[in-house]
N, C-alpha and C positions, 0 to 999 in steps of 0.2 A: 557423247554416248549415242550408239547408234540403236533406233527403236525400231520395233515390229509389230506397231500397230494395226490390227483388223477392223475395216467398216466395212458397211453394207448400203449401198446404193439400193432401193426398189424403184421401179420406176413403171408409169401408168400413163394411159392414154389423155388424160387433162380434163378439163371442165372448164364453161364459164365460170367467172368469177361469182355474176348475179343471174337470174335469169330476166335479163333486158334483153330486146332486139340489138341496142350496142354493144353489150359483155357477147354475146353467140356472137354476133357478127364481126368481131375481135376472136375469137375461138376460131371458128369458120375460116376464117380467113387464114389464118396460121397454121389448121390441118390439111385445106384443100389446098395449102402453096409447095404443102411437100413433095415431092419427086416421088418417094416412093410408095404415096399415096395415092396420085392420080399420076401417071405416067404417059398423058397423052403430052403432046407438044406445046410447050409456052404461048404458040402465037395462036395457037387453036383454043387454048385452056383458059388464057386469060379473059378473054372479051366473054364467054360464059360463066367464069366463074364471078367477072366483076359485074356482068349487065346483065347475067341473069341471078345467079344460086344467091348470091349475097345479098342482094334488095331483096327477094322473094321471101328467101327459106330461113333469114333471120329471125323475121316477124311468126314464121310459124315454127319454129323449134322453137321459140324462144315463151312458145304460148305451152310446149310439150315440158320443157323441163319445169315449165312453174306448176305441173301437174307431179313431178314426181320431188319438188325443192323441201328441204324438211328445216327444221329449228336450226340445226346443223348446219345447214347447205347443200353442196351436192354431194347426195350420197355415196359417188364415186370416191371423192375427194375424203370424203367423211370416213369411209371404212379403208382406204388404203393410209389414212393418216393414222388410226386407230391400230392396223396391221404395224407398222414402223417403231408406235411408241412402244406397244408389246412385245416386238422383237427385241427392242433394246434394253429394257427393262429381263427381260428373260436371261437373254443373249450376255447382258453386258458388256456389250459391244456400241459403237458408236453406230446408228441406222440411219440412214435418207431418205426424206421422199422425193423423187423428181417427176413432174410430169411433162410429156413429150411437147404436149401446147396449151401453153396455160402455167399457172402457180401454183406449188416455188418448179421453179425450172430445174431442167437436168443439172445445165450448169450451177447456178446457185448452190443444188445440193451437193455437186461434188467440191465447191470452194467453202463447205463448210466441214466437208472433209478434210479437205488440207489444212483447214485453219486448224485442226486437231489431232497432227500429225502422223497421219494415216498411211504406213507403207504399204500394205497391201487390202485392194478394193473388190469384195463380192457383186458382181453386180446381177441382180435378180429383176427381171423384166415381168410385169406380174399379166402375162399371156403362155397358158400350160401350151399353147399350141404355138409351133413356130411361123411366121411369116412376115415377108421383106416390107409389106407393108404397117407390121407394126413391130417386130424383135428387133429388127435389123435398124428401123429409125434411132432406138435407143444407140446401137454401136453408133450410127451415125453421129447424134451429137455429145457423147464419150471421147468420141476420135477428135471431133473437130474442139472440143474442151483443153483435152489433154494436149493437144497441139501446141496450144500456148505457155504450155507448163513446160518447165526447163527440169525441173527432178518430179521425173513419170511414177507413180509407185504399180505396183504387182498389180496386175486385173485379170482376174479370173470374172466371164460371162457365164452364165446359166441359159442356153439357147433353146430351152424348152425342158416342159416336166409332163408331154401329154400321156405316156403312159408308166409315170412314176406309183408303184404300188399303193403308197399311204394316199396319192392325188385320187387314184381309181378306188381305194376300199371310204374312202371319205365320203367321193358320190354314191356307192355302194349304199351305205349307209343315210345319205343324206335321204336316197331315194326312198328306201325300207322304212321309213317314219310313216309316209302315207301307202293308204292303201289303192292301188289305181288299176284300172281296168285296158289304158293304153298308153304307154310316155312315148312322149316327142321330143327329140333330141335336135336343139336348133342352136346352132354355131351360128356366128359373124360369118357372113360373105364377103368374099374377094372378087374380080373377075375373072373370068377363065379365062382371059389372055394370060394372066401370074401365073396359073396352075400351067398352063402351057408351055411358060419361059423355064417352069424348074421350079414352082413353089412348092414345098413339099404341103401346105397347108391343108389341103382338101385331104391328103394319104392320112394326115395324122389325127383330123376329128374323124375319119372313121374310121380310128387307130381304138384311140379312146373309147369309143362307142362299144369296137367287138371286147375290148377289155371289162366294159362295166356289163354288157350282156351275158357276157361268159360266166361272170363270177354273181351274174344273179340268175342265173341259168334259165334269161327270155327268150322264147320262143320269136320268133320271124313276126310270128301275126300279133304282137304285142306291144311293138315299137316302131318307130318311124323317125327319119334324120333328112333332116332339114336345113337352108339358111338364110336367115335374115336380112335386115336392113341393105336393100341394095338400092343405088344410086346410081340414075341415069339413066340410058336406055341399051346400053352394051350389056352382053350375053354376062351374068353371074352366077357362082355356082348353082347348080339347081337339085334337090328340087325347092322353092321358092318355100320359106315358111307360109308365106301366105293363103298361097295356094291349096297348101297342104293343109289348113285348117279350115280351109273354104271343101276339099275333097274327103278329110276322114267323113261329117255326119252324110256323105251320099251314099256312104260306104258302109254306112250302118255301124260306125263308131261315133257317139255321140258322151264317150267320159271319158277327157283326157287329163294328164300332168303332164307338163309342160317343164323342160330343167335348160339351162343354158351351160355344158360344162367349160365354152370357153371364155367365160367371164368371171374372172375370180372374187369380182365383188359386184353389186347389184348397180346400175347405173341406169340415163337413158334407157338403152335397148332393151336393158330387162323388163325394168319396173313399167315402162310407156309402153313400150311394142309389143311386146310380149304379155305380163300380167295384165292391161288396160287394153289397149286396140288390140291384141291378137284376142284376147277374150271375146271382144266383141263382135270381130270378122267370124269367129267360133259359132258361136251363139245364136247370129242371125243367118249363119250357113246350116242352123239345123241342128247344133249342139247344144246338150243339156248341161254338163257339167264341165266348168274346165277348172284346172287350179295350177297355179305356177308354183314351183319348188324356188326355193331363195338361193341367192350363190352363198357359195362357201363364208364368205363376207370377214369380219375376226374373229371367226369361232377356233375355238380351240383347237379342233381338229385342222383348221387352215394353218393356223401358226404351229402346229405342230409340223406336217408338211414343210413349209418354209426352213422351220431351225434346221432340219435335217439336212435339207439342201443346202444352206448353207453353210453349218461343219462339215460337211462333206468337199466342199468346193474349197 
C-alpha cells in the first residue's frame, strides 16, 4: 500500500545546550564554521575564529545567555519546541524541530520523519525574512541529508513569510497592546557585502516594516529601523541599533518600544541585547522610558500564521 503521509519539518537557528563557556564554545564553533555564515576565506577565518573569537567570546556569551537561561532552558529552544508540539497536536500531522547548530539537529529530525513514513515534507524555516545566511543553511543541510536517502519524499520549502498578511496583522496587533510614543524596528544584521552579492534580506525588513506602518497609519517621525548584533569590524547593515539608541534621547525622543519582527521567538538577541543592554545604552544616552515588545513566541496568533502556511504549502 502506497501512503501520503504529510510532516512538517521547522527549523531554528540552535542554542547552547547549557549556558557553560564549553556548551557556547561548542555552539560557536559549529555556527562560525558555516560558509554561509561568515564567508571570508578558510585560511583567513580559521586562525581568528580559533585564537581569537572562541577563547574570548565563549566566556562572555556564555555569561549573556545565563542572564537570559530560564527553568526551561533556552528560551529559543523552549518556544520553538512549544511551537512544534502545538502544531502537531492542532495539525495532526507529524512536526519536527531541527535546529541549524545545536539539538535535536536538522538531520535527526528529518530521520524521525522517515521513521514514520512520511511521503511528503513542509519545511518551514522559522525566519519570516529571507537570507542565505540563515534560509538557505536549512536547504543546505535538507540537501546534504536527503543525499543519503535512497526513496526522497516530496519537499515543499517556505522561503519566507516577510510580508504574509496574518505575519503583518499579528505585529499589528502585537504592537497596539501598548501604548508608545516612538517604536524601533531592529532586525538581525548581515553584512553589506551579502546585500551586495544578491541578498534580498535588507529589501525585505524594510518590506515588512512599510507593511506594518501602513496598516497602523505611522507617520515618518514616529518610527525608526534599525540592525543589531553585528560581528567584527566589516561594514554591516546600518543604521547600527546601537547607535540609534545612543541618537533618538539627543534627539529629543526619550520614550521608545522597541519590537524585533525578524525573530519569531525571543532568544539571545532579543531578551540580552535588546530588552537588557539596548535598554541600558538607552537609558544612559539620555532615555526615560524604553520597553521591548516580546516576539510572536507560541501565541496563538503565531501558530495560527504557521497552520496556514503550511495547508497552504
Amino acid at each position: 500500500m502506497i501512503r501520503n503521509k504529510k510532516g512538517v519539518l521547522l527549523t531554528n537557528i540552535g542554542s547552547p545546550k547549557e549556558p557553560t563557556p564549553q556548551e557556547v564554545r561548542r555552539y560557536l564553533k559549529k555556527f562560525l564554521s558555516d560558509k554561509r555564515v561568515v564567508e571570508i576565506p578558510r585560511l583567513i577565518w580559521w586562525p581568528i575564529l580559533y585564537g581569537l573569537i572562541l577563547p574570548f567570546r565563549s566566556n562572555s556569551s556564555a555569561k549573556l545567555y545565563q542572564k537570559i537561561w530560564t527553568e526551561q532552558g533556552s528560551p529559543l529552544l523552549h518556544f520553538s519546541e512549544c511551537i512544534a508540539k502545538s502544531l502537531q497536536t492542532q495539525l495532526n500531522i507529524p512536526v519536527e524541530l531541527g535546529m541549524h547548530y545545536g539539538e535535536p539537529s536538522i538531520p535527526s529530525a528529518l530521520e524521525k520523519l522517515r521513521a514514520q513514513d512520511i511521503e511528503e515534507i513542509t519545511i518551514l524555516p522559522l525566519y519570516p525574512q529571507y537570507s542565505a545566511t540563515t534560509t538557505a543553511t536549512t536547504f543546505d543541510q535538507v540537501a546534504a541529508t536527503l543525499k543519503k536517502w535512497r526513496n526522497i519524499p516530496a519537499i515543499s520549502m517556505v522561503r519566507d513569510y516577510y510580508k504574509n498578511s496574518d505575519y503583518i496583522t499579528a505585529l499589528c496587533q502585537s504592537i497596539q497592546q501598548h501604548s508608545f510614543k516612538h517604536l524601533l524596528f531592529s532586525f538581525h544584521g548581515i553584512p553589506q557585502r551579502c546585500v551586495d552579492k544578491g541578498d534580498p534580506y535588507q529589501d525585505q525588513c524594510k518590506a515588512t516594516v512599510e507593511l506594518i506602518t501602513q496598516q497602523l497609519n505611522l507617520p515618518a517621525n514616529k518610527w525608526s529601523l534599525s540592525f543589531q548584533s553585528r560581528l567584527g569590524r566589516a561594514k554591516w547593515l546600518t543604521p547600527y541599533t546601537e547607535e540609534v539608541l545612543k541618537d533618538l534621547p539627543q534627539r529629543g525622543i526619550t520614550d521608545i518600544h522597541v519590537i524585533c519582527p525578524g525573530f519569531a521567538v525571543d532568544c539571545l538577541e532579543t531578551l540580552e541585547e535588546i530588552a537588557i543592554r539596548g535598554k541600558e545604552i538607552f537609558l544612559n544616552a539620555g532615555g526615560e522610558s524604553f520597553q521591548y515588545i516580546s516576539a510572536l513566541n507560541d501565541s496563538g496568533k503565531q501558530l495560527e500564521i504557521f497552520k496556514k502556511i503550511i495547508l497552504v504549502e
